[in-house]
N, C-alpha and C positions, 0 to 999 in steps of 0.2 A: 504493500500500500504506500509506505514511504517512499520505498524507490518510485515507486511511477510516478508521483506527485514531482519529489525532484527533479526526475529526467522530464518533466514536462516545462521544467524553468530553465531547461538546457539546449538550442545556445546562448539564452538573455542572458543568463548569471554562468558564466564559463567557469570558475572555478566548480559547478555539479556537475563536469565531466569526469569528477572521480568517482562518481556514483554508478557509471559505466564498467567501472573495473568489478570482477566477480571477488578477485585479492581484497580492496577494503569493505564490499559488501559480508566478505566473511567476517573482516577482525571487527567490523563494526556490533555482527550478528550476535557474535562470540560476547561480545565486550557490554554487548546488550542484555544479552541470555545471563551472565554474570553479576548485574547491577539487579536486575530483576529477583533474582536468588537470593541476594545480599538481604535486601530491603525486602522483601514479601516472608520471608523465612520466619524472623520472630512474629508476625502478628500471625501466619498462620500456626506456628505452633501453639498460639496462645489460645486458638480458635480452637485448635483440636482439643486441645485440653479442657475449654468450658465445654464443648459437646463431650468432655468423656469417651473419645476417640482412643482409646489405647491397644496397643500391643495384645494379642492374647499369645501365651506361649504354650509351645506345642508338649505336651508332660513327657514324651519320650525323648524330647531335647537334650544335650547335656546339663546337669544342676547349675552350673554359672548362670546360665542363660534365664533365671529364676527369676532374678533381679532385674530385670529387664521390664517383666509385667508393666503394665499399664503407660510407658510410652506413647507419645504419641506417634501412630502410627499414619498411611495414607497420604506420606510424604512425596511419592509420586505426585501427585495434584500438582507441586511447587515444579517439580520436573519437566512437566507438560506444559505449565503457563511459562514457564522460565525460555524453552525450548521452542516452541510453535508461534508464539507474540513476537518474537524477532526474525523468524523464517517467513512471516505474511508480510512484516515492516518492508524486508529489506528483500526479499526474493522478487523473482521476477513470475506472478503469477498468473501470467500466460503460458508458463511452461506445465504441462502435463505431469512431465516428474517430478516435480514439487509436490502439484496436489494428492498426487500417487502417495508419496512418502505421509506427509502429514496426514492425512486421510485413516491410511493403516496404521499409526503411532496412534491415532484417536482410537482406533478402536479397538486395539489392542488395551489402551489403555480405559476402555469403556468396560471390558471384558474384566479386567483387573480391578478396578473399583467395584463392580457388583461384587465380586468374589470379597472383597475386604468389604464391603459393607455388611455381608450376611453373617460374616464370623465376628460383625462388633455388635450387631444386633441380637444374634447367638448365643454373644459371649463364648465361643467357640473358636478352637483354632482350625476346625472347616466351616468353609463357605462353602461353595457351589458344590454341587455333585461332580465328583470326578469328569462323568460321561457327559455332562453339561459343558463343563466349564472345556472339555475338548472338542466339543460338536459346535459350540461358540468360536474357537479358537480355530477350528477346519473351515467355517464358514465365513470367517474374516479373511482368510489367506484363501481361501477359493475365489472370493470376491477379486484380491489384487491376482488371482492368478490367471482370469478373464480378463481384466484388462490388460495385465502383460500380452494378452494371448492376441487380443485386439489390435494392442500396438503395431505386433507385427504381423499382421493381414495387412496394418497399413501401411508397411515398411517401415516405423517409428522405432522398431525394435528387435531383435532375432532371438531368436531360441538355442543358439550355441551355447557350450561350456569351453570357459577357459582354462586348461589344468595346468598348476604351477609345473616351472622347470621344463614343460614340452612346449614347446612353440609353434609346433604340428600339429597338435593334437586338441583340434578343436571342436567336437562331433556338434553336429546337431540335431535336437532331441526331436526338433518338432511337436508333435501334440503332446510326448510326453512332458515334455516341460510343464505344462499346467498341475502334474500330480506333482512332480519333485518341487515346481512351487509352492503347492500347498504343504508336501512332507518339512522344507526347508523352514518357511516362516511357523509352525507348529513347537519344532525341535529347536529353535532358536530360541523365541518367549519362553521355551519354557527350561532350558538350559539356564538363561540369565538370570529365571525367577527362582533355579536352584543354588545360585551364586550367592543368593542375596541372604546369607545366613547370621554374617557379622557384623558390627559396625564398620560403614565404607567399607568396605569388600566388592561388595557388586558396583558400586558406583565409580568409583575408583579405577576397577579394572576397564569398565565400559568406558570411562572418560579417554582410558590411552587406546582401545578401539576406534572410539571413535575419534578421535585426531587420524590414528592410521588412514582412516577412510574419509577424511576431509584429505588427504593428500591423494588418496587414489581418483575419487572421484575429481578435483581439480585436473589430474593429469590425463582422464579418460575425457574429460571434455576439452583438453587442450590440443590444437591438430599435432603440431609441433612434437610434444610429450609422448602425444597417444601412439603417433607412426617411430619416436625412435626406440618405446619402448615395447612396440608390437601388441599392443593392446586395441579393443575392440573400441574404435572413438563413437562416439553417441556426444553429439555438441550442445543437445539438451540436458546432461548429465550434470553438466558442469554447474547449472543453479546448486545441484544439491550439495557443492561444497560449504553451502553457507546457511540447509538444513542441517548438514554436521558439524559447522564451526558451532550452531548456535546448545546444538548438542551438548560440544565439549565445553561451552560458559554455560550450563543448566548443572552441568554435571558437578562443574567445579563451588557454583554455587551451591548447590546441594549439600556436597561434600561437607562443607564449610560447621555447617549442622550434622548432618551424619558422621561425621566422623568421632573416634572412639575419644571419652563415653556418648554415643546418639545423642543427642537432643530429641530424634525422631529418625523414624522409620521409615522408607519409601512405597512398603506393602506389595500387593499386587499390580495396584494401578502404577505404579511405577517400572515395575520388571519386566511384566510381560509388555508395556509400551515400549519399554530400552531394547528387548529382544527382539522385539517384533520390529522398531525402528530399524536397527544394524541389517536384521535381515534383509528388510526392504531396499535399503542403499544397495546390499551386496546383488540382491538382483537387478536395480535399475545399471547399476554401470557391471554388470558383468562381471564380478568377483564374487561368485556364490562359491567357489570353492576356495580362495583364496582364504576368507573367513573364517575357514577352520586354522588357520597359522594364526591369521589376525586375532581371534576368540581363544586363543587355545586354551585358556585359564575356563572356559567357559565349556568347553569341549571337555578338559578331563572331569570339572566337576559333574557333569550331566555323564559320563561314561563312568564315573563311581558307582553312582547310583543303579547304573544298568548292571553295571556287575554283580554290586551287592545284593539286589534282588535277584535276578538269575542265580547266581551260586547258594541264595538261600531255600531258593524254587527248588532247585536242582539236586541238593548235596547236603542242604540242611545245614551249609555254614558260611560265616561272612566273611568276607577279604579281608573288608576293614573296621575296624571298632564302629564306628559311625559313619553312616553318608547321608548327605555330599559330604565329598572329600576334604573339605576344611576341617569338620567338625571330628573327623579321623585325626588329625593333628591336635586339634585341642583336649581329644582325650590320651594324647600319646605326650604332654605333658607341655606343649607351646602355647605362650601366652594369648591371649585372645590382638593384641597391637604386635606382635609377632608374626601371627599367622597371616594377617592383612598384607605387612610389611613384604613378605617372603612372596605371595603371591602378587603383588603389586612388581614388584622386581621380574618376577618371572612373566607379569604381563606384557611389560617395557619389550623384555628379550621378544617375546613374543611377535607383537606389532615390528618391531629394529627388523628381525629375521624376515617377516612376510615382506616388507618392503624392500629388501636383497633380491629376493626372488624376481622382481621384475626384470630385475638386468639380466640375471643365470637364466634366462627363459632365450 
């Protein structure tokens, strides 16, 4: 909204030809999403707390996690308005993949709020019914998996996979891509909403995700970038660097309060919109496989848990003390500002490494 308004006083006022650049529409985006966070954080916290918004913790949890109760939880909320108020400010939205992306961040994060609304109305640490709350979550990512599908009848968009490290090997799925879309954004939200177990843990790690994919996506929409690094150029892609710059100032805002001890909690409306967000980027500019480097903190934790129930289905015993996998460490004697720390580190490696991989391609 911003941007147009600006670019409509350009060429009168020549110095809002910087408003044209996608570079300060990001840091502006960013810097936006960040001031938003700052400033909204204490009064919504203060909000949560006269409605009695709190935390319900889950009894099979670890005992630290005791003390936690009644936080305020629904922290998401600040995430989304932090996030989405500066992608409509400053984006450009006549672009398709803008609306695509926020669009699916809404309703992942619509899906994510009922769920946290029922377990405070409850007083329960379940909300929705398993089978619900996945037939909601199939039917949001079926939605963007039609219009992916759309796009390209139009030629707006293809159905290729790009796999790291082969340069060759580029298939394309054709109609399957609408299922692997819907498998992809399903295992994502809800990978992220298994991350989110500590203070700043999930947010933290998604913030250096998301950075990674403010620089992928800037480079898939650059001609120049996209042909020396052999990547698939989409010129529309390129707004979405500045739905993820606004990402990573939502995130860092966030943080600010979530970080250990919480002030507050970002719930479901929060996780499954961060999952479901990442996801969505990774398919508008073609790095749905890339994402598993990029997430990989978010990849093992969601593969703990596959384990750990399998091997319990299976064999009658667990790999590891607790999943997800954080919570394995903290019963294996690592401080709760420890375990953050160690994974926060191995997210950095993470994200460093997937961005190598462009060139070794």
């Amino acid at each position: 909204m911003l941007y147009h308004l600006l670019i409509s006083f350009y060429p009168e006022i020549s110095v809002l030809n910087v408003t044209r650049y996608i570079t300060f529409r990001t840091a502006v985006a960013s810097m936006t999403a960040l001031v938003i966070g700052l400033v909204m954080g204490p009064w919504l916290i203060r909000r949560l707390r006269d409605f009695q918004i709190g935390q319900v913790i889950r009894q099979e949890g670890p005992e630290s996690h005791r003390a936690k109760a009644g936080t305020p939880t629904m922290g998401g909320l600040l995430i989304l308005v932090a996030a989405l108020v500066p992608t409509l400010l400053w984006a450009d939205l006549t672009n398709p993949f803008v609306w695509i992306a926020v669009v699916s961040t809404a309703a992942f994060g619509g899906i994510g709020f009922l769920d946290d609304y029922l377990k405070i109305t409850r007083r329960s640490s379940g909300g929705l019914r398993p089978r619900y709350k996945m037939g909601l979550q199939i039917l949001a990512s079926l939605l963007v998996s039609l219009v992916l599908m759309w796009l390209a009848a139009e030629n707006l968009y293809n159905t290729r996979l790009i796999f790291p490290f082969f340069k060759q090997l580029i298939p394309d799925l054709g109609w399957l891509y609408a299922p692997f879309a819907v498998f992809f954004l399903v295992a994502w939200s809800n990978a992220v909403n298994l991350t989110d177990g500590l203070d700043g843990l999930a947010i933290s790690t998604f913030a250096v995700a998301a950075a990674a994919f403010t620089a992928l996506a800037y480079v898939t929409g650059h001609r120049v970038f996209a042909e020396y690094l052999l990547l698939v150029r989409f010129e529309p892609a390129a707004e979405l660097t500045i739905f993820c710059g606004a990402l990573v100032g939502a995130s860092l805002g966030f943080l600010w309060y979530n970080a250990h001890p919480a002030e507050i909690f970002m719930g479901d409306v929060g996780s499954l919109a961060l999952g479901g967000a990442l996801a969505t980027v990774a398919l508008l500019i073609k790095q749905e496989l890339l994402l598993v480097i990029v997430g990989g903190v978010f990849v093992l934790e969601a593969a703990s848990v596959v384990i750990q129930v399998t091997s319990f289905k299976m064999r009658g015993k667990r790999v590891f003390k607790m999943a997800p996998l954080h919570h394995h460490f903290e019963l294996s004697g690592w401080e709760e500002p420890k375990v953050i720390t160690r994974f926060l580190i191995i997210a950095i490696l993470f994200a460093l490494f997937s961005l190598t991989t462009l060139k070794l391609r």
